[in-house]
Wavefront OBJ file of the C-alpha trace (Angstrom):
o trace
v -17.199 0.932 9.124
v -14.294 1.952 10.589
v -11.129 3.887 8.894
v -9.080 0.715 9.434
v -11.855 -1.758 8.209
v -12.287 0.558 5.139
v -8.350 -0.175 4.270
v -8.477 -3.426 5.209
v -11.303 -4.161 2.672
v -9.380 -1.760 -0.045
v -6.973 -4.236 0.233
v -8.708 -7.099 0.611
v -10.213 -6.232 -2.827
v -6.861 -4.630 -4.682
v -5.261 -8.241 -3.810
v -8.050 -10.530 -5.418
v -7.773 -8.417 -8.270
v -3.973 -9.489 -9.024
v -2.225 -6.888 -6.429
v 0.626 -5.073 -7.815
v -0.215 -2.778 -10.772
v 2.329 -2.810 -14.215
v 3.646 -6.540 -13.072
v 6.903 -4.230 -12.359
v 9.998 -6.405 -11.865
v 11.551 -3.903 -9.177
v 11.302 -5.166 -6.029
v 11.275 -2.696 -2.912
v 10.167 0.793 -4.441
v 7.803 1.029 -1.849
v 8.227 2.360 2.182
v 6.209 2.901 5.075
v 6.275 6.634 6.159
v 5.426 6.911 10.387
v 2.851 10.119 10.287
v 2.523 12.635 13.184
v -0.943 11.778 13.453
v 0.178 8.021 14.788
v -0.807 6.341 10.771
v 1.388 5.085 8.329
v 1.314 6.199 4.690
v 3.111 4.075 2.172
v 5.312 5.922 -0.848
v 7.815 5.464 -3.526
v 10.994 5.372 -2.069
v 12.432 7.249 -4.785
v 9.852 10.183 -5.404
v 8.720 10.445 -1.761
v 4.799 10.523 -3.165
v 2.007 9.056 -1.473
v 0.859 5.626 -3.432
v -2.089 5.837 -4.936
v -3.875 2.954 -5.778
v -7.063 3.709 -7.761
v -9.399 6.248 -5.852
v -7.702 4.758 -2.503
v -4.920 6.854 -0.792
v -2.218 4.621 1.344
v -2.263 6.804 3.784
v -3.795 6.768 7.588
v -2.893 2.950 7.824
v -2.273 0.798 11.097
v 0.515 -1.006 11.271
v -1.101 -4.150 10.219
v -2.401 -2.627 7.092
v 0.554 -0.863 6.356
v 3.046 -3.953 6.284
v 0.224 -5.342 4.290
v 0.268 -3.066 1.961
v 4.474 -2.761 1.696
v 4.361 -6.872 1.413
v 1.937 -7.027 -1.891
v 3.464 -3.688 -3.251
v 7.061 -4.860 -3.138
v 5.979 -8.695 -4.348
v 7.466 -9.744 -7.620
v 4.437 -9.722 -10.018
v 5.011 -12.604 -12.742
v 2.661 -11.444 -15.976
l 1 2 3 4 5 6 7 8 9 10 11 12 13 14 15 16 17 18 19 20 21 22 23 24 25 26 27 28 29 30 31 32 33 34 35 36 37 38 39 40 41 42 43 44 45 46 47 48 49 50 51 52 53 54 55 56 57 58 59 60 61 62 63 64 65 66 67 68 69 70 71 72 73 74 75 76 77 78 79
């Protein structure tokens, strides 16, 4: 499996299992970083840090991935 196939599936998985973490009510915390390696990494626009979501590390996304991830990630979660 490749790299992107193993983030597409990490997501794949983190959206059936209700997406956003905390149901936050912030919308747009959340920005796509261009590496030097040609990947995206997605981070808290106010820390700077790498998102984390479980044992999976947004980071060394494609572009498809990566405005997949920014999309669910910046959705407004109703609890």
């Amino acid at each position: 499996m490749s790299k992107d196939e193993e983030h597409a599936l990490a997501l794949s998985i983190w959206e059936s299992e209700g997406g956003a973490l905390g149901g936050s009510r912030q919308l747009y915390q959340y920005g796509r970083r261009f590496e030097g390696d040609g990947t995206y990494a997605i981070h808290h626009v106010f820390t700077g840090e790498t998102v984390r979501i479980g044992l999976w590390t947004t980071a060394g996304l494609n572009p498809k991935n990566a405005a997949r991830a920014l999309r669910v990630l910046n959705t407004l979660q109703i609890s």
